[in-house]
N, C-alpha and C positions, 0 to 999 in steps of 0.2 A: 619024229616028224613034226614040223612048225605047221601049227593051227592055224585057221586064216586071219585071227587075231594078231598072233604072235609076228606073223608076216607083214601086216598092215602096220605094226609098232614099228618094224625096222625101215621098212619104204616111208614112213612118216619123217623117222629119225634122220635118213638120208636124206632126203629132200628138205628137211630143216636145214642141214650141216652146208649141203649146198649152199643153199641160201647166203644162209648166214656169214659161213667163213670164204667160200669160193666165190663169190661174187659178191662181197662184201663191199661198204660203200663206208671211205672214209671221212664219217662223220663221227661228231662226239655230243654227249649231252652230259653235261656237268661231269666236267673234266675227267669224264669216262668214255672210251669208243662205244658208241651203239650196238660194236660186235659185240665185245666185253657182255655188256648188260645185258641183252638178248640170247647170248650161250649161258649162262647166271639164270636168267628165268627161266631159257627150257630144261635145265638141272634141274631146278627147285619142281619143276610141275610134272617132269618125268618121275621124281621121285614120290611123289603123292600118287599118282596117278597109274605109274606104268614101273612097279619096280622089277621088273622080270629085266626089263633090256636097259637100266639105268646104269650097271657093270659095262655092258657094252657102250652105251655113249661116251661115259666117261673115258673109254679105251682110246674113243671115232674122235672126239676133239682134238686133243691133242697130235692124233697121227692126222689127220686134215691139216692142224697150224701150222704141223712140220713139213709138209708140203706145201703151202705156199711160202714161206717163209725160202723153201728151196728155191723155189721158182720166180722169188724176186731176184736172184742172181745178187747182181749188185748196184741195187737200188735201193739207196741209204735211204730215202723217204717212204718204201713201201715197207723196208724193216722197220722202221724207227715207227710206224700205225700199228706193228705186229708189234712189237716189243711193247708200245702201249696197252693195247689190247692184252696181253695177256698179265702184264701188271695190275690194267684193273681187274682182271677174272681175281687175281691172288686175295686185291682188297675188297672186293664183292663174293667172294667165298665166307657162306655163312655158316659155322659148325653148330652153334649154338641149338638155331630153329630147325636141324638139320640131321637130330641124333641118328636118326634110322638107317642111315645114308652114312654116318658118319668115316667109318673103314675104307669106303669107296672113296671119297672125298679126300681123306690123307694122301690115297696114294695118287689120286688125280691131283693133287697139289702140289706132290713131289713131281711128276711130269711136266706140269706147268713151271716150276722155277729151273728144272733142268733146259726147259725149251726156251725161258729168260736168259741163261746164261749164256746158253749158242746163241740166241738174236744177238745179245751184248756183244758178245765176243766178234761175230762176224759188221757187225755197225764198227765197232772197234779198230778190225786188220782193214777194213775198205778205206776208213777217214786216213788210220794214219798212213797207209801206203801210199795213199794221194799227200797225204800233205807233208811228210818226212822230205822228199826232194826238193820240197819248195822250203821247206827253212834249213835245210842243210843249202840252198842256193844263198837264202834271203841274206841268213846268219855267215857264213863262210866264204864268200865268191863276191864280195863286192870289194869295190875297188877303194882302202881306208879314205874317208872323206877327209880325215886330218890331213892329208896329204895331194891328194887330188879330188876340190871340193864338187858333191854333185856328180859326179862321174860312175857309174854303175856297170859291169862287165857279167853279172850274175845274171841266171834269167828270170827267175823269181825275184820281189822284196817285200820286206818284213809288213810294209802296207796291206798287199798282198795276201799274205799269209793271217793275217788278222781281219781280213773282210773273207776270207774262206771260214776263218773259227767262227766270225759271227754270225756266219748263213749257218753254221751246221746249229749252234748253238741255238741258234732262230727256231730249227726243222725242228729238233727235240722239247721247245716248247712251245711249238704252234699241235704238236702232235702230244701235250699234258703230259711229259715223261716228268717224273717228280722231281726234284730239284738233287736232291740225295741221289740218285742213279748217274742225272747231267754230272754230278760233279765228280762221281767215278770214274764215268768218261772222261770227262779232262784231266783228271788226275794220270789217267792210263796214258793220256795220251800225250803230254807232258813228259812223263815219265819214258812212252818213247822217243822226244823230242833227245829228251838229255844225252841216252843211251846211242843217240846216231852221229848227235853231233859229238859227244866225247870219243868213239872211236875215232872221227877226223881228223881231233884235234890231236889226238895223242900219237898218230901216226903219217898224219901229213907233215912234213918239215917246213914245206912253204905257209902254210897256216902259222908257224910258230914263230910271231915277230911283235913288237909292242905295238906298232899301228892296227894290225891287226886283232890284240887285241883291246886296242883300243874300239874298233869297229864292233867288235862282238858284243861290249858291254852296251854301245846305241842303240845296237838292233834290238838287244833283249828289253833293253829302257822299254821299247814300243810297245813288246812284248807284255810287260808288268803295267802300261799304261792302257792295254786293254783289259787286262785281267780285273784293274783296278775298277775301272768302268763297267765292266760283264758281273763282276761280284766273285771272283776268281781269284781271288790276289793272294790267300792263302795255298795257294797252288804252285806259287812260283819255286818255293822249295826244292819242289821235285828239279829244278834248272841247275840246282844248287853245284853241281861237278861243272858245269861249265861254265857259272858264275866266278867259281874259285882259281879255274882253270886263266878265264880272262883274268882276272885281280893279278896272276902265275906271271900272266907276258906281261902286264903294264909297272910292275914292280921293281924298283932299285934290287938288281939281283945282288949289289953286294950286302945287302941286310938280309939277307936270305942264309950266312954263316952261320948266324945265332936261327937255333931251331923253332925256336920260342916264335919268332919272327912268321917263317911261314906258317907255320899252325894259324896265327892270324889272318894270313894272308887267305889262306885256300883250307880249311878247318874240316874238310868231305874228303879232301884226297889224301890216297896214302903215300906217304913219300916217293914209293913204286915209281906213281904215275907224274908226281913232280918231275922225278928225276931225268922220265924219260923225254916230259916236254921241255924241260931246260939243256936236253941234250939237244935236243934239236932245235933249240932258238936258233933266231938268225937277227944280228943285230939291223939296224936297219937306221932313218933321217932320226925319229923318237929316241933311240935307243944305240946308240952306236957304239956300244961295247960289248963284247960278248960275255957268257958266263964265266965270272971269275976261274980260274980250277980248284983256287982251297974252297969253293963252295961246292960245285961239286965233290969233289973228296970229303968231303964235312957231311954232303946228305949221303953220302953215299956207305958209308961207318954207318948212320943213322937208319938208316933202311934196312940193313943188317941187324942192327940191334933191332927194330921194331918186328921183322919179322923172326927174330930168334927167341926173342923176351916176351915178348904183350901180345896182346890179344886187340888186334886193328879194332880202334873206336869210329874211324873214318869210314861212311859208305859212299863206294860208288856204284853206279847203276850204268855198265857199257854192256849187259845184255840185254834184249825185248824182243821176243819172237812173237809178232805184227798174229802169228794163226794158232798162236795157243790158246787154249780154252780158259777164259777168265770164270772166275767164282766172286757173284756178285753178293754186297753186304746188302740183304731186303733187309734186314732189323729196322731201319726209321721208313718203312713202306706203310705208308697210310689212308 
């Protein structure tokens, strides 16, 4: 039976947890949320003070974060103050001054980076679901300006699409998400960038023309001309299949016999996926011859031998499932 003490510990505890994390107010003080700091000191002084119900707090934080965290639904700015917040709980977790506690605190740590990884993950599926149909518009569906200048038939553009990066990229550092975590983001999210557009490219036939890709290599220019300004430019990589893909359509297909050739050309993809978008070119004003056939029948030998002999050096990236559970690298968490 709970003494009137032991009862007063937990209605204090509740009504802390209230406070603090359910009605929580998103402010920060040195580039910490004030939740953050404030769940950190009532640890520290529950544990001096009240260690009978410190096991149980440590249990009550975490399952409170995970409930609001639910009940943001999908609202990237109330996750992206929760994602804050519990990144600083990780970097305001003290073991040192803290031995007594210490056991408690492991496994409340591990709670805390599992509850980092779902906020991440779901910041993650919300941005790119939003913004995958506006650069599969921006990048894909515009009408080649080489050809008809100024003229746009897509509903989205690559403008567009780069003043939406720059509001989210904004949210995660008006909300002190470390730079290390931001840049996992974009890297994820890039990464589904590639993976949406390369299945397009590889299987739309009207996509597969040199004006076309002519327009693809513009749109990304804008692309890399944000990244370069945001501080992102080592990120473009991850575009890299559908950089090589574009280099694929704007290329003298008769230099494409010698193998040597396209490896230059498009150095990410596997011959595979060469072969299938030069099946489907369409020559067009740029480009008005179609693919030789001794080049085809040359990659086509060659694809054969690569997947019979070697071990593919080329990666491509045409899978990303927008609701898989990502696993974040905290190592430079500081």
């Amino acid at each position: 039976t709970k003494n009137f003490q032991e009862l007063s510990n937990e209605l204090q505890e509740k009504n802390y947890i209230e406070t603090i994390i359910y009605q929580a107010d998103y402010i920060y003080t040195n580039s910490s949320s004030l939740t953050s700091s404030s769940l950190c000191s009532m640890i520290y002084s529950w544990a001096l003070t009240k260690k009978l119900r410190t096991g149980f707090l440590l249990h009550d934080i975490p399952t409170a974060i995970e409930a609001v965290c639910k009940r943001a639904k999908t609202d990237i700015e109330s996750l992206t103050f929760w994602l804050s917040t519990l990144l600083g709980i990780l970097r305001l977790l003290d073991f040192e001054t803290n031995t007594e506690i210490e056991s408690l605190l492991i496994s409340f740590q591990e709670a805390i980076v599992s509850l980092v990884n779902s906020c991440f993950s779901r910041i993650l599926s919300l941005i790119s679901k939003k913004l995958i149909p506006i650069i599969n518009s921006s990048i894909l569906e515009q009408q080649p300006t080489l050809i008809q200048p100024k003229k746009f038939y897509g509903k989205y553009n690559t403008s567009l699409l780069c003043e939406h990066l720059e509001n989210f990229v904004n949210c995660l550092r008006d909300n002190h998400i470390p730079n290390s975590i931001i840049v996992q983001l974009i890297e994820y999210l890039f990464c589904a960038f590639n993976a949406s557009l390369m299945n397009s490219i590889s299987s739309k036939k009207q996509i597969c023309t040199c004006s076309n890709g002519f327009q693809i290599k513009m749109e990304l220019s804008l692309i890399d001309e944000w990244s370069v300004k945001t501080g992102f430019q080592n990120l473009m990589h991850q575009l890299e299949n559908v950089i090589d893909s574009a280099n694929l359509l704007v290329v003298d297909k008769t230099s494409l016999a010698d193998i040597s050739i396209l490896r230059v050309v498009c150095p990410s993809l596997p011959i595979s996926i060469c072969l299938r978008i030069l099946n489907m070119f369409i020559p067009d004003e740029l480009s008005p011859n179609p693919v030789p056939q001794d080049v085809l029948i040359s990659l086509s030998k060659e694809d054969s031998d690569e997947v019979n002999t070697i071990e593919l050096s080329a990666s491509i990236r045409m899978q990303f499932d927008p609701d898989a559970p990502v696993q974040l690298d905290l190592s430079d968490l500081t």
